[in-house]
C-alpha positions in Angstrom: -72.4 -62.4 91.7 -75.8 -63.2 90.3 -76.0 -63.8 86.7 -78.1 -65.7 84.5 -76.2 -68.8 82.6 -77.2 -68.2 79.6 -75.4 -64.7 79.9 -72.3 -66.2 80.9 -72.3 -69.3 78.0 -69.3 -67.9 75.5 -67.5 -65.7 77.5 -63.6 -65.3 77.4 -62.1 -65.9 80.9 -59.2 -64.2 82.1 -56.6 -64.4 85.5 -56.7 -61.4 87.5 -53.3 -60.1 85.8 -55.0 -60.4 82.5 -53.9 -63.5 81.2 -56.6 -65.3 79.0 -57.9 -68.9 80.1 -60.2 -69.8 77.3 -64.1 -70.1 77.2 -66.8 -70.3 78.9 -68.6 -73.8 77.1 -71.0 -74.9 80.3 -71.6 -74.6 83.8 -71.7 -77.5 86.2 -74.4 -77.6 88.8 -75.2 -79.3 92.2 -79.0 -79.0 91.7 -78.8 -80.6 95.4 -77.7 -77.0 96.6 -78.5 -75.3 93.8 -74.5 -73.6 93.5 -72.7 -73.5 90.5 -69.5 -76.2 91.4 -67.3 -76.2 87.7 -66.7 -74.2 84.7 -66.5 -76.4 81.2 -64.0 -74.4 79.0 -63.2 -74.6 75.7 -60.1 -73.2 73.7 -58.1 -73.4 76.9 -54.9 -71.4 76.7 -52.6 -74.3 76.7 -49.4 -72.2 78.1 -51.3 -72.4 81.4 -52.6 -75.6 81.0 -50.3 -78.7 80.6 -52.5 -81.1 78.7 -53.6 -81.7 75.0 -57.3 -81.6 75.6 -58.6 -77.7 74.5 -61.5 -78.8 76.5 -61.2 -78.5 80.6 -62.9 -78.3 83.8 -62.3 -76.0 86.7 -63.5 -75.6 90.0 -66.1 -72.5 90.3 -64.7 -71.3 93.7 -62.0 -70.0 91.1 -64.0 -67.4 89.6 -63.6 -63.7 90.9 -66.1 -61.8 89.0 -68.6 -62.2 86.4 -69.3 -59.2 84.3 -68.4 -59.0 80.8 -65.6 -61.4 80.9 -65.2 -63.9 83.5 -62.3 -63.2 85.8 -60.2 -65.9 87.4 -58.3 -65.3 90.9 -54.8 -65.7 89.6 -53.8 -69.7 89.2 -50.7 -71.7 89.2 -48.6 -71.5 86.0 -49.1 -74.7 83.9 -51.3 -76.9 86.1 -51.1 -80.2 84.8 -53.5 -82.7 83.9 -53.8 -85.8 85.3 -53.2 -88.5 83.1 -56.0 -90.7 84.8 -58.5 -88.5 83.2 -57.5 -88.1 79.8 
């Protein structure tokens, strides 16, 4: 699942049963061992996520596939923010 960031900057992200997520804004990097760790989204679908920010961050190890569209194993309905962070 090599890809260049720059090709994956602005992609729509999508569950694995189709459901959109929101978009791709910025990946997170441990340049310690040089893995991708978090996705920065933007216009996060807000029926799946429980929280006001349209901004969010989710762990890479969530992603299933990176082609045209980024592809998300399929997550928890409305995962919830934790107030601490907000």
């Amino acid at each position: 699942m090599l890809k260049e960031v720059s090709t994956i900057i602005g992609q729509e992200i999508y569950t694995l049963s189709g459901e959109f997520i929101g978009i791709v804004d910025d990946i997170i990097f441990d340049p310690k061992n040089q893995k991708a760790t978090s996705i920065a989204i933007s216009e996060a679908n807000r029926s799946v996520f429980d929280t006001e920010n349209s901004k969010i961050i989710i762990p890479y190890r969530w992603v299933h596939s990176a082609e045209d569209v980024l592809v998300l194993f399929n997550i928890h309905p409305k995962i919830q923010s934790d107030p601490d962070q907000e």
